[in-house]
C-alpha positions in Angstrom: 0.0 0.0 0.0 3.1 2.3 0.6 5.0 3.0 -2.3 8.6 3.6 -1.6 8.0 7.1 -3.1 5.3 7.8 -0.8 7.2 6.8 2.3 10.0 8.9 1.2 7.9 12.2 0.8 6.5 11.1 4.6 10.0 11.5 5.9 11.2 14.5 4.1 7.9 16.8 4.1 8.6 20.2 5.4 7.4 20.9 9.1 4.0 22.3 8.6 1.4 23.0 11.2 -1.6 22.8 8.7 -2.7 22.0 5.3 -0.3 19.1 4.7 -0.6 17.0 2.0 -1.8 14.3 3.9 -4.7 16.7 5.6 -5.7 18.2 2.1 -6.0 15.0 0.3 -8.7 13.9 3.6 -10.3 17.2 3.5 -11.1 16.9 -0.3 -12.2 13.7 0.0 -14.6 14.3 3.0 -15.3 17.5 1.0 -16.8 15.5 -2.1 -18.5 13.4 0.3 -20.4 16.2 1.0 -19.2 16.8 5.0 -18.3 20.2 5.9 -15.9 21.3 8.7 -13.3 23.5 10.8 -9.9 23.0 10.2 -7.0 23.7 12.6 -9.1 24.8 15.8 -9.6 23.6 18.8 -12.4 21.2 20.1 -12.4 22.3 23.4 -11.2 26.0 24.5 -10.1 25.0 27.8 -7.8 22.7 26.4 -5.0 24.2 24.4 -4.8 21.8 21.6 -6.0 22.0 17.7 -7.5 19.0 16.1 -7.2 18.8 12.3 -10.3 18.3 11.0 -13.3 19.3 13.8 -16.6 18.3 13.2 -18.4 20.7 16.1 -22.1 19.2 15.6 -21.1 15.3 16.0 -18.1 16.3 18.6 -15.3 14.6 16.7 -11.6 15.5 16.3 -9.3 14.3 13.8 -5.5 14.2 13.7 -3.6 13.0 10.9 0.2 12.6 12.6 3.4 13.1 11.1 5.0 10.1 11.0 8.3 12.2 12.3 7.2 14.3 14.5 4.7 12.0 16.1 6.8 9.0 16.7 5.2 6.3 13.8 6.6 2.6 14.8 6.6 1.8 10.7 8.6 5.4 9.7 10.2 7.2 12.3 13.8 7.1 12.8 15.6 9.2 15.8 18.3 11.1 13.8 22.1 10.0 14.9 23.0 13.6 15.0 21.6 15.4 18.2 19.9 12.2 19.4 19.7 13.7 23.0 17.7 16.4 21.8 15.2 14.9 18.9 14.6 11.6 21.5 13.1 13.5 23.8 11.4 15.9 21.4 9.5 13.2 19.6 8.6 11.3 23.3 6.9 14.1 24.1 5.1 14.7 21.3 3.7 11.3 21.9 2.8 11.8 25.0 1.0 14.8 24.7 -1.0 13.2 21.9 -2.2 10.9 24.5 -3.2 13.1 27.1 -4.7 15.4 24.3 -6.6 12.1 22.9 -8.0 11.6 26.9 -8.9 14.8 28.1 -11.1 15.2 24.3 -12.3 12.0 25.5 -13.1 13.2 28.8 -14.9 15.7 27.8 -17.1 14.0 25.4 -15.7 14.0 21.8 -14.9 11.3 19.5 -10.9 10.8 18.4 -9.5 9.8 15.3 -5.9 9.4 14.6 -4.4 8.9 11.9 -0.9 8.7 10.0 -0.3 10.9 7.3 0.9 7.6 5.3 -2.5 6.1 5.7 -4.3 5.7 2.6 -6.6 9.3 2.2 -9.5 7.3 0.9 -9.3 4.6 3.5 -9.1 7.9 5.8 -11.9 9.7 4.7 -14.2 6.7 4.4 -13.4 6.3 8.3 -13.9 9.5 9.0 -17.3 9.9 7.4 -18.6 6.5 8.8 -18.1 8.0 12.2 -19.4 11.4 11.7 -22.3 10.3 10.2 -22.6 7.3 13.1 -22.4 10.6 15.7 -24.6 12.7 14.0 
């Protein structure tokens, strides 16, 4: 399902905070399927984290992870160079993704996580099911 093309563009995408490739190709897709939502906000206000994709009526938050920066089993490598600094980094990033997943939990939302190397399709069809389930 991963092409070796597609695995390399995971690794060497620029750092962006929104509108990767990955997110775009899931937005159009859930676009043409008709769903409509906010992008980059937060669920909550009293929790300081942005979601993705937010779907505010059916209270679910979407995060498509970089497989980097998020710590992915299948792509992420800890650099050799400054390994005492990117380690740690990329623990915490995964940590915080769990708290953030529990307290949107907590407070009544629906997460989905994904990988930006997860097929967009597969993705969006996931997305949609649940939406729809919720609302």
């Amino acid at each position: 399902m991963n092409s070796p093309a597609h695995v390399a563009s995971c690794e060497h995408q620029a750092n962006r905070a929104r509108d990767t490739e990955p997110e775009l190709a899931v937005r159009r897709r859930l676009h043409a399927a008709g769903l409509r939502y906010h992008v980059d906000v937060r669920p909550e206000t009293s929790i300081r984290r942005r979601a993705d994709v937010v779907f505010r009526g059916a209270r679910v938050a979407v995060f498509i992870d970089g497989c980097y920066w998020h710590g992915c089993e299948e792509h992420a490598a800890i650099p050799r160079r400054n390994r005492d600094y990117w380690e740690p980094k990329i623990r915490r990033s995964m940590a915080r993704d769990v708290d953030t997943t529990a307290r949107l939990e907590e407070a009544g939302w629906t997460v989905l996580r994904f990988w930006e190397h997860e097929d967009p399709n597969d993705v969006a069809a996931m997305i949609a099911s649940v939406v729809r389930q919720a609302g």
